[in-house]
C-alpha positions as CSV (number, residue, x, y, z in Angstrom):
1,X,79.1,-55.2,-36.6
2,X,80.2,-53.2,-33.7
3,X,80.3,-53.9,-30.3
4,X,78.9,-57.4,-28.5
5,X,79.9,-60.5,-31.6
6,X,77.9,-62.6,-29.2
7,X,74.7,-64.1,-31.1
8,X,71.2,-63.7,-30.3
9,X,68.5,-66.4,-30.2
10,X,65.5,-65.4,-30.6
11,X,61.9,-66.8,-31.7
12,X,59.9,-65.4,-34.6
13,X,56.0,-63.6,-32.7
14,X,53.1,-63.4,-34.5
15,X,51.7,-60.0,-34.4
16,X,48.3,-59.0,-34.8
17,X,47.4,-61.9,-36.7
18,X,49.2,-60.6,-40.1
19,X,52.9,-59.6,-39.1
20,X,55.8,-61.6,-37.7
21,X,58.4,-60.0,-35.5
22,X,61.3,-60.3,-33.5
23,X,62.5,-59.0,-30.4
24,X,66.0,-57.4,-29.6
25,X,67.6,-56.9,-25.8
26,X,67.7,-53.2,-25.4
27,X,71.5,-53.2,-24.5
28,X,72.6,-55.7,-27.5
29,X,70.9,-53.7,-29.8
30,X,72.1,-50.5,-28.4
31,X,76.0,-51.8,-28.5
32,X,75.2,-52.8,-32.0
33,X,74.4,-49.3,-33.3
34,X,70.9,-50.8,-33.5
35,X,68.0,-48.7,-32.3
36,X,64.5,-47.4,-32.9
37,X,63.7,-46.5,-36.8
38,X,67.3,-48.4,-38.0
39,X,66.6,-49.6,-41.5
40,X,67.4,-53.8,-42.1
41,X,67.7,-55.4,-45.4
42,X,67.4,-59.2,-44.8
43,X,68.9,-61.5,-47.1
44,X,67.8,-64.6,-47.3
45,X,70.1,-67.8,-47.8
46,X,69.8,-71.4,-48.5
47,X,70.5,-71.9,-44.5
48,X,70.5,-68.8,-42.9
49,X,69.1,-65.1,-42.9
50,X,71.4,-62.1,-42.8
51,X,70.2,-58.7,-41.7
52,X,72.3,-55.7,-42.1
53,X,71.9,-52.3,-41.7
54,X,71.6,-50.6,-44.6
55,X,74.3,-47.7,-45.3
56,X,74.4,-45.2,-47.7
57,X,78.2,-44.4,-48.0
58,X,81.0,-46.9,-48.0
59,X,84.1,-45.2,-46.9
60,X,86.2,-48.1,-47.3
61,X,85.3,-48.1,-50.8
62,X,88.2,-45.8,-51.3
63,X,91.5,-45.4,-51.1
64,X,94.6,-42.8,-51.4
65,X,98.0,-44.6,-52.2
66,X,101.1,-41.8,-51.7
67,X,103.8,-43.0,-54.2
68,X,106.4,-40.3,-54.2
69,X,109.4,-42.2,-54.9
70,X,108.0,-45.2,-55.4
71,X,109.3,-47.6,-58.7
72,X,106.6,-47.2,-61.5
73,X,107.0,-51.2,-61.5
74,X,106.0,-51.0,-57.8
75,X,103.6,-48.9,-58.4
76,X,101.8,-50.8,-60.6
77,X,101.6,-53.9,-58.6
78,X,100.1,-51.9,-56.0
79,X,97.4,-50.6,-58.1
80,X,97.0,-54.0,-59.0
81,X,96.5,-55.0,-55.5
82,X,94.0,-52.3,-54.4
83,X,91.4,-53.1,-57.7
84,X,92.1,-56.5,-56.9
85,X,91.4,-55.7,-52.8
86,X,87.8,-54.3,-54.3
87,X,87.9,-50.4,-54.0
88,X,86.1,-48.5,-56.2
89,X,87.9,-45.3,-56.0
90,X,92.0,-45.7,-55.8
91,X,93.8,-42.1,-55.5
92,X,97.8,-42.6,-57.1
93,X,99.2,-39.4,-55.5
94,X,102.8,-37.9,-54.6
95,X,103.5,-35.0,-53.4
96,X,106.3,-33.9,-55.7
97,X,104.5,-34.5,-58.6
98,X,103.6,-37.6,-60.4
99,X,106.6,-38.9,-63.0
100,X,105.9,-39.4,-66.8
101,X,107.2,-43.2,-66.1
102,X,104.7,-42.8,-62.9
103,X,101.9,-41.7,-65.6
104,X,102.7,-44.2,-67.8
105,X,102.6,-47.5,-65.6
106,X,99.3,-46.0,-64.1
107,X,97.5,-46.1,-67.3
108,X,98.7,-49.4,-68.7
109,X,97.7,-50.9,-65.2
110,X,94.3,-49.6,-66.2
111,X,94.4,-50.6,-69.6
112,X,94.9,-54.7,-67.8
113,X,92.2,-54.3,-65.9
114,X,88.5,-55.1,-66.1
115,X,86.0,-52.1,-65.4
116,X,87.9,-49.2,-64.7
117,X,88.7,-46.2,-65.9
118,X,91.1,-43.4,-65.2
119,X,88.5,-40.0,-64.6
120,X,90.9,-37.7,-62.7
121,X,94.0,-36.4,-63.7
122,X,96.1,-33.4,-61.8
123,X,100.0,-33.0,-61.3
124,X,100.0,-34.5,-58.2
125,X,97.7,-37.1,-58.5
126,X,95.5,-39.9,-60.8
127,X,92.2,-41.2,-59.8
128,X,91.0,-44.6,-61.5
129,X,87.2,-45.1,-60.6
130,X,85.5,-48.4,-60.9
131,X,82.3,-48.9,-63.8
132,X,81.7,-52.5,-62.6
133,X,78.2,-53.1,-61.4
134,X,78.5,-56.2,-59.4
135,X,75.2,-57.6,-60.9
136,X,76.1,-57.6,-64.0
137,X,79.5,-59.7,-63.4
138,X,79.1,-63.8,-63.5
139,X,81.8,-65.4,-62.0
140,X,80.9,-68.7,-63.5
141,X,80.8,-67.2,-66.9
142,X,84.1,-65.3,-66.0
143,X,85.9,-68.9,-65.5
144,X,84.2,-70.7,-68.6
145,X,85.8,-68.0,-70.4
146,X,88.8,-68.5,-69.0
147,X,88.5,-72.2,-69.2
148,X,87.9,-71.3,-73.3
149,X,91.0,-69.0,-73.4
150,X,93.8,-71.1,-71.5
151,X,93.0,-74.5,-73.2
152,X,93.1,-72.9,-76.5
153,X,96.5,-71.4,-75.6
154,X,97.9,-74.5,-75.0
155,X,96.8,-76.5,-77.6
156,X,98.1,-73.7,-80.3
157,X,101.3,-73.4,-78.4
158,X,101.9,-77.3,-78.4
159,X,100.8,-76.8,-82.5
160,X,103.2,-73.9,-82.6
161,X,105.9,-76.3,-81.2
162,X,105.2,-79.2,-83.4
163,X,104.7,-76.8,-86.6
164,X,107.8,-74.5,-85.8
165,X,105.6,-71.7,-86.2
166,X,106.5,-68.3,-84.3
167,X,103.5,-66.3,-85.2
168,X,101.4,-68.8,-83.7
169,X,103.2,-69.1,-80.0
170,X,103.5,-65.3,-79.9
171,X,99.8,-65.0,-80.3
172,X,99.3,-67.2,-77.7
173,X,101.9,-65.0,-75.3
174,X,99.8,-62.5,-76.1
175,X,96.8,-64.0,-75.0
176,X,97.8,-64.4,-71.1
177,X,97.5,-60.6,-70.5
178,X,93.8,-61.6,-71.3
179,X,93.7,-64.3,-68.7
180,X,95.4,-62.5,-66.4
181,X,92.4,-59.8,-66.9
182,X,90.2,-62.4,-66.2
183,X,91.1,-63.8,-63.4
184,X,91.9,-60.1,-61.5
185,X,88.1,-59.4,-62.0
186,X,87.4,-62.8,-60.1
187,X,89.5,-62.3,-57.8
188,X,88.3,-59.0,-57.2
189,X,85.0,-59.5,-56.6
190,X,85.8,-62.6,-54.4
191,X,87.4,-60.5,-52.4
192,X,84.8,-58.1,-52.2
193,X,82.3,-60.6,-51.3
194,X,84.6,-61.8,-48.6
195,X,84.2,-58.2,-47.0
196,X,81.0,-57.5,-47.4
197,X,77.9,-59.6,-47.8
198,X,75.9,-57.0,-50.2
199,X,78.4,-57.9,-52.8
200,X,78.2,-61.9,-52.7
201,X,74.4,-61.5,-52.4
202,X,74.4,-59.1,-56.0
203,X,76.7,-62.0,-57.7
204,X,74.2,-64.7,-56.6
205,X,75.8,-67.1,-55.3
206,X,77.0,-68.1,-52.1
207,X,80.9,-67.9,-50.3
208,X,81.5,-71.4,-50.7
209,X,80.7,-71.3,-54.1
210,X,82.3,-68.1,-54.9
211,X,85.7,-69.8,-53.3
212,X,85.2,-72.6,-55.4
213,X,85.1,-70.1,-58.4
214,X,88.2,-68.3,-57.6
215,X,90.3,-72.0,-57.2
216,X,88.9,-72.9,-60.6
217,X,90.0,-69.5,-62.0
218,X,93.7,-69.5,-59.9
219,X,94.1,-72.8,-61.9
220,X,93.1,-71.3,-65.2
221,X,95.5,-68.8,-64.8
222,X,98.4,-71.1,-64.2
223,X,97.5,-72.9,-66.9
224,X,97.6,-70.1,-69.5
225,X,101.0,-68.9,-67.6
226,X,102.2,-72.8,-68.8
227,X,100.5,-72.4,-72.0
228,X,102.3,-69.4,-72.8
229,X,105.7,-71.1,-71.6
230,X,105.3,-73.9,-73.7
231,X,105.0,-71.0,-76.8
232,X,107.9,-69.5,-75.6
233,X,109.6,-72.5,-76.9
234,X,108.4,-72.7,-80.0
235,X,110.4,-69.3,-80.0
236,X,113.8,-70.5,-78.8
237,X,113.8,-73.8,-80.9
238,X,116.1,-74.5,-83.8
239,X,113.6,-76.6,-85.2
240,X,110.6,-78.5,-84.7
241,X,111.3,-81.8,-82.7
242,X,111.8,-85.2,-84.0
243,X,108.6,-86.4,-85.7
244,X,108.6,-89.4,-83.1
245,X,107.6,-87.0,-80.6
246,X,104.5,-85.5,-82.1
247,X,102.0,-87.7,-81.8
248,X,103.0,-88.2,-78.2
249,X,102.7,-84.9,-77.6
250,X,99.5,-84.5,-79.1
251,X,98.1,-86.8,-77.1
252,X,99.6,-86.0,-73.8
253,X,98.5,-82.7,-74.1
254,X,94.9,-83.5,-75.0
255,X,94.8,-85.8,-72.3
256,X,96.2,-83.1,-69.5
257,X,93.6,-80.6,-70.7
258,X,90.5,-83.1,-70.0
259,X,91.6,-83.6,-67.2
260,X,91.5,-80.7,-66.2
261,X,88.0,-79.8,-68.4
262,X,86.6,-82.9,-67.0
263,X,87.4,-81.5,-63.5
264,X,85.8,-78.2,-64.4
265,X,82.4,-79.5,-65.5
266,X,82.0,-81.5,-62.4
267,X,83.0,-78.5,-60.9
268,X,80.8,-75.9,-62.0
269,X,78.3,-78.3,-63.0
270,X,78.0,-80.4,-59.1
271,X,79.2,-83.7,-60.7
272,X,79.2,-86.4,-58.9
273,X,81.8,-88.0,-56.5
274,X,82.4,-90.7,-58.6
275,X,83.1,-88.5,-61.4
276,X,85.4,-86.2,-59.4
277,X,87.3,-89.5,-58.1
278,X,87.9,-90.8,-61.8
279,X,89.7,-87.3,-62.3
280,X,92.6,-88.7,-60.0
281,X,92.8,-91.8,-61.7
282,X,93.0,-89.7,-65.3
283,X,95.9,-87.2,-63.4
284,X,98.0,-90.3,-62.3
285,X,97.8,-92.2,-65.9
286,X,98.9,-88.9,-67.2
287,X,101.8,-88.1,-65.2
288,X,103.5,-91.6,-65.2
289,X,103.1,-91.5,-69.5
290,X,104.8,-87.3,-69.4
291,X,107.8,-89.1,-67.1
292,X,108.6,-91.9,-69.1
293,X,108.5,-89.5,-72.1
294,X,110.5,-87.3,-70.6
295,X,113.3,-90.2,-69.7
296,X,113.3,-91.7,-72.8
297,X,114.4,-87.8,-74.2
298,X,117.5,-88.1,-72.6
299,X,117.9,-92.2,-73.8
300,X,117.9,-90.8,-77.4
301,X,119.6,-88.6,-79.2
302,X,117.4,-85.8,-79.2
303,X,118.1,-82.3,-80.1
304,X,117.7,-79.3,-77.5
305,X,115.9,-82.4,-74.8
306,X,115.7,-79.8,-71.8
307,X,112.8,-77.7,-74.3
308,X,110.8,-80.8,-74.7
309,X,111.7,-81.0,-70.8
310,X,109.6,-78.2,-70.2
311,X,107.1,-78.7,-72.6
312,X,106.1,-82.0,-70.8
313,X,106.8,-80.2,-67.6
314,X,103.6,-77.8,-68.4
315,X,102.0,-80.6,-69.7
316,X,102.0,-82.7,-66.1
317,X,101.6,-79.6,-64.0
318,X,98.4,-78.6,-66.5
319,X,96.8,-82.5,-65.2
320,X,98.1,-81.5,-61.7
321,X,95.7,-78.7,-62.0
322,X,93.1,-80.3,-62.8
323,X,93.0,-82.7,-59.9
324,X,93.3,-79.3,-57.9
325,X,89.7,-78.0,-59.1
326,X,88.6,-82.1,-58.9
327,X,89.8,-81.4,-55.2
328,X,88.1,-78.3,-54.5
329,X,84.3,-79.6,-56.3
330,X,85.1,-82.9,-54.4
331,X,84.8,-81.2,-50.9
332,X,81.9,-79.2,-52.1
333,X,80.4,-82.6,-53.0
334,X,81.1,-84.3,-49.9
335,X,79.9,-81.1,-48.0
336,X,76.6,-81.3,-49.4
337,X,76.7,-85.0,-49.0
338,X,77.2,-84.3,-45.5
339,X,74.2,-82.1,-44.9
């Protein structure tokens, strides 16, 4: 909105007997680019209706990004950044030509990334254009599938560990450039939502709950970025740790991940308070068993102790997760508690 941020109250006139209206000051209207035959799509919300102009071209739906010079590696991140921003069109241009390494970075940026595609290509510059139709995009589904992924990664990595097996914790390595896909499309359209209330209204939920969405799926992601640490030392070990360790390990790691799964289904699911609570309570019991574990590793004579270190290290901070999300569907609770 231009002009005059100062709201309106108004009262809603019947007219004619068949048609409500409502009346605008002349010179709020007018310093609003409002005015006689302006079109208005109303949305209408759980405690509030939205009207906004309707527009046929977005201009800010597009973006040209000079990167003569600039690091491939650089470059990439900042590709990154503008899909993740929300634009639909992102121009990679350079004056002086763009570099084979330049060429290169662009399209395996593109190749991470949900619902793009590269459709121009010149010496001088690379257009990636966005296919995503924000109706078709659930951001609940989106984290559930994330939720699937990242727990599954760290169960086979703690297997991987326990088992000694290498093909198993590079699969799961593997598998974070698919969470990390995931959670750039969440935040993505987040982010567009944020900036424009069209987009929030086509995913079909509100901001509040969109925000809860993208906490959930900025969890997720760190757990699969600990899931796939915790495979990286199935690569490094010598050999699978003492067989006094595995059934702890087992255990501590099933009990991290419900945490965290019981935090998500309250979560998505509007548990209750008490159930969101009892998520604390699991977190706590967790993290004092993973630290006495992890004390008792340099008690014994145990091989390689600061790899198990860090296994049990991603095993606390996958609970501490969990009470995050617990954290964030808590407020929501209490917020609708509130009302």
């Amino acid at each position: 909105m231009n002009g005059n941020p100062e709201p309106v109250e108004r009262k809603v006139q019947l007219t004619g007997g068949s048609t409500y209206t409502i009346s605008l000051p002349k010179e709020w209207a007018t310093t609003n680019d409002v005015e006689t035959g302006t079109p208005l799509v109303l949305y209408p919300g759980t405690d509030r209706l939205v009207a906004l102009k309707r527009t046929a071209e977005h201009d800010d739906d597009a973006i040209t990004v000079d990167v003569r010079g600039v690091d491939p590696e650089a470059m990439k991140k900042t590709l990154e950044t503008a899909y993740v921003t929300g634009y639909d069109e992102i121009t990679i241009e350079s004056s002086t030509g763009l570099s084979a390494e330049q060429r290169r970075a662009a399209r395996s940026t593109v190749n991470g990334l949900v619902g793009v595609e590269i459709q121009a290509v010149t010496e001088d510059s690379l257009l990636v254009h966005s296919l995503l139709d924000g109706t078709e995009v659930s951001l609940r589904q989106t984290v559930v599938q994330m939720q699937l992924t990242a727990l599954s990664m760290h169960e086979d990595a703690i297997r991987a560990i326990l088992e000694n097996d290498d093909e198993l914790a590079r699969r799961v390595i593997d598998q974070d450039d698919d969470v990390d896909r995931l959670f750039a499309l969440v935040s993505r359209q987040f982010h567009r939502g944020l900036a424009e209330f069209r987009e929030i209204a086509q995913l079909d939920v509100d901001r509040p709950t969109a925000f809860a969405y993208y906490r959930m799926a900025r969890q997720l992601e760190r757990v699969a970025d600990h899931a796939e640490k915790t495979a990286v030392v199935a690569t490094r070990q010598h050999d699978a740790p003492p067989e006094r360790f595995h059934e702890d390990l087992v255990s501590l790691g099933e009990r991290s991940r419900g945490v965290l799964r019981a935090a998500l289904e309250a979560g998505l699911d509007g548990g209750s308070i008490g159930d969101l609570q009892a998520v604390f309570v699991d977190r706590d019991s967790v993290v004092a068993d993973v630290r006495a574990l992890d004390r008792s590793l340099y008690d014994e004579d145990v091989p390689e102790p600061q790899l198990l270190a860090s296994v049990l290290d991603s095993i606390e901070r996958i609970a501490e997760y969990g009470a995050n999300v617990a954290e964030t569907g808590l407020q929501s609770a209490l917020r609708t508690t509130g009302q």
